[in-house]
N, C-alpha and C positions, 0 to 999 in steps of 0.2 A: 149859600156859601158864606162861611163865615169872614172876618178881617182877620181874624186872631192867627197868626203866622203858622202855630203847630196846632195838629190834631190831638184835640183831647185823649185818646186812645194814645196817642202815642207819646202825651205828657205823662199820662197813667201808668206804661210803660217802665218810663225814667223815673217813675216815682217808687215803685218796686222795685228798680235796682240799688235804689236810694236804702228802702229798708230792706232788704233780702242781704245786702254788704255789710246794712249797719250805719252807712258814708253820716257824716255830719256834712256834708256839702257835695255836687253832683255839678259840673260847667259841660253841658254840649254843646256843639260849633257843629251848622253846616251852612256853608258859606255865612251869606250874612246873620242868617238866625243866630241865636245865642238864647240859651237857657240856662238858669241859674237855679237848682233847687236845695235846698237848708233843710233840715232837721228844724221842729221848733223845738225842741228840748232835747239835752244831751241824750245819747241812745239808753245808757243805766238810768235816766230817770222817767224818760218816757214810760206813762199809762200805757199799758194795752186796754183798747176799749173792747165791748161786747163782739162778735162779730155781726151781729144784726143791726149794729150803727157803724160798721167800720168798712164806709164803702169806698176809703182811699186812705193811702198811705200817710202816717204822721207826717206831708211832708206840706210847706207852701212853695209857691212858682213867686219867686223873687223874680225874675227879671226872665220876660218870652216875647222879645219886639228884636224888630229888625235892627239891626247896627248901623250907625251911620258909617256911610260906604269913605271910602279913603284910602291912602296908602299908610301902610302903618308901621311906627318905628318899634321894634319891636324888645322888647327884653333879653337879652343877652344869657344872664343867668339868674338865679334863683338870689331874693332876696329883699329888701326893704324898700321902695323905690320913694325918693323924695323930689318934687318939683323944685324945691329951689338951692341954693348950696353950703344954709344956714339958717336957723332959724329966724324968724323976723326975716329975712332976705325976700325981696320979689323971684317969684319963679323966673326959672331960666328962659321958660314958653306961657304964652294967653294963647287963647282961640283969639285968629284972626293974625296972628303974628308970621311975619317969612322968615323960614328955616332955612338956613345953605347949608350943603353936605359940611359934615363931619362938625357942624360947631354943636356943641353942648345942650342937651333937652333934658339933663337931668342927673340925677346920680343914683346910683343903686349900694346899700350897705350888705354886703355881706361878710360874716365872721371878724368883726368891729373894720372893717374895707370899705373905703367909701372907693366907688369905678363911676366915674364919668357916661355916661351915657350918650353918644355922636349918633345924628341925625345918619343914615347913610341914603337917604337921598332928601333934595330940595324943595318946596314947597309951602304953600300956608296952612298953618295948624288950624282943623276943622272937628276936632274934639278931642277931650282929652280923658279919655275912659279908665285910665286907671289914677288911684284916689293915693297922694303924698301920704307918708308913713305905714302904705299897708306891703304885705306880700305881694310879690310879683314871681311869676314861673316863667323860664325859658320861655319863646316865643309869645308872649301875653302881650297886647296892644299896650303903649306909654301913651301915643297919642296918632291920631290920624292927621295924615296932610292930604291938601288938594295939589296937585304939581299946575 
């Protein structure tokens, strides 16, 4: 038995619906797994190789480990998520910090809108999985707490 959390067969899988769609990026969740797979070149530029070397999809496994476990505050709506409330600024939240409901973990910009971001529940920040300036999707982890 292996450590590696998913079965190759059924990363193989996820990697075929990666190029069968076309997708420039593929996120599955169950429970704590998480897998993350990418295109390594835009789909119009992508080689097709021989099929006698082409024993898996143009794709790599960015990220196939288990999540650190938490409760987690989650993303609200669609858009830029930044940790602190201005540039140069210290983040709102560090690992290791106590969160009480409804005070502030962040902002999200969307359609030039910066929205506040409220804890809704209490706890100490035990990772912080999504990365200041990138996209964020409805329900996407900001950061995990231990209560």
């Amino acid at each position: 038995m292996s450590d590696f959390p998913i079965a190759p067969e059924d990363l193989q899988r996820l990697a075929k619906l990666v190029e069968k769609h076309d997708l420039a990026e593929l996120r599955y969740e169950d429970g704590p797994l998480r897998v993350t797979l990418r295109t390594t070149a835009p789909p119009a530029l992508a080689t097709p190789l021989p099929l006698a070397t082409a024993m898996a999809p143009p794709v790599e496994a960015v990220a196939a480990s288990v999540a650190p476990s938490g409760i987690p505050i989650e993303a609200p709506i669609m858009g830029v998520f930044y940790r602190s409330p201005a540039p140069g600024s210290p983040p709102f939240v560090e690992i290791g910090d106590s969160v009480e409901k409804n005070q502030p973990i962040g902002m999200i910009e969307a359609m030039k809108v910066f929205s506040e971001v409220l804890a809704d529940h209490a706890g100490k920040v035990v990772a912080l999985p999504a990365e200041s300036g990138k996209l964020v999707h409805p329900g996407d982890a900001l950061i995990l707490l231990e209560s």
